[in-house]
C-alpha positions in Angstrom: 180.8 79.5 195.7 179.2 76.2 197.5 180.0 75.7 201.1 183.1 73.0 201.7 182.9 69.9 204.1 185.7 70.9 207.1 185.5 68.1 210.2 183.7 70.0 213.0 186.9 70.5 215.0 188.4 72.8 213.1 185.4 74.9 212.8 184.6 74.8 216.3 188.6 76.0 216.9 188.1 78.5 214.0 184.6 80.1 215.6 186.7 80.6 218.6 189.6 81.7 217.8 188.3 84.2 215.4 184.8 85.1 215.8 185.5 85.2 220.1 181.3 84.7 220.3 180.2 85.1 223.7 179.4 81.4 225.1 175.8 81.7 227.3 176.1 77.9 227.3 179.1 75.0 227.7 176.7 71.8 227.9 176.3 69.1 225.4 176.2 71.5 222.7 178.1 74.9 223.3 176.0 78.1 222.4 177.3 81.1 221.8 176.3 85.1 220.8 177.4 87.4 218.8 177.7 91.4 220.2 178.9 94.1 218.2 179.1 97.8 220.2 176.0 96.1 222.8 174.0 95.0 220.2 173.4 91.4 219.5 173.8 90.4 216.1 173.3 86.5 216.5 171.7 85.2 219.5 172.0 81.7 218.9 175.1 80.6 217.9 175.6 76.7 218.2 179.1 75.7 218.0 180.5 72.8 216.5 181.4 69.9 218.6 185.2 69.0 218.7 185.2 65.9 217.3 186.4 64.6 213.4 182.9 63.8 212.2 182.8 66.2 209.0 180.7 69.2 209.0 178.4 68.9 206.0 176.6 71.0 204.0 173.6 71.9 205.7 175.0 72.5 208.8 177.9 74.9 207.3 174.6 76.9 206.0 173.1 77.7 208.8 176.3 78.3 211.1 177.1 80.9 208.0 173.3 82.1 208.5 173.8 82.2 212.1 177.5 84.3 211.6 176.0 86.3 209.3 178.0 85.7 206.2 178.0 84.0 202.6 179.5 80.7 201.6 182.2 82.9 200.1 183.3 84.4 203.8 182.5 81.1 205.6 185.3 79.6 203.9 187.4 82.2 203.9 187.1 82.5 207.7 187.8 78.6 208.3 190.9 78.1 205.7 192.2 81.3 207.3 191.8 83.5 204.6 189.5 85.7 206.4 190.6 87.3 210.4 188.4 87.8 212.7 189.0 92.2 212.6 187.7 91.6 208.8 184.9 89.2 210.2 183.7 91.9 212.3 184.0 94.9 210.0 181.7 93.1 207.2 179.4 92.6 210.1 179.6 96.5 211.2 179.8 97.4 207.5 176.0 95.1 206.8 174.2 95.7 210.2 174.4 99.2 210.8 
């Protein structure tokens, strides 16, 4: 399945609302990490911008490198298919 083009807002309000990353930074560009039971699983996580420019392609693969998932979970986890308990038992399920 091939990533789809979501405006950066809603990705940004998705990432936070579901994935809850640990923000380290809230400047022009907000970065974030990702800690499962003290160990870091992503330690550079830049979030989307909250504006309506659209978030293409390229991008969406490497925030879904950065999360740890497939193009398959990456659009589950923005069209709310996928909550954030599931998001973090794949990740629990693949790390360890």
């Amino acid at each position: 399945m091939a990533f789809k083009v979501y405006p950066e807002k809603v990705i940004r309000k998705q990432i936070l609302a579901k994935v809850k990353p640990t923000v380290k930074n809230k400047g022009k560009h907000t970065i974030g990490q990702i800690i499962i039971d003290s160990v870091i699983i992503s330690p550079y996580l830049k979030i989307p911008n909250n504006h309506k420019d659209e978030f293409h392609i390229h991008k969406a693969k490497k925030l879904a490198q950065a999360l740890c998932i497939d193009s398959h979970m990456y659009n589950g986890l923005i069209d709310c298919n996928v909550k954030g308990n599931d998001y973090y038992q794949h990740l629990r399920d693949t790390q360890f």
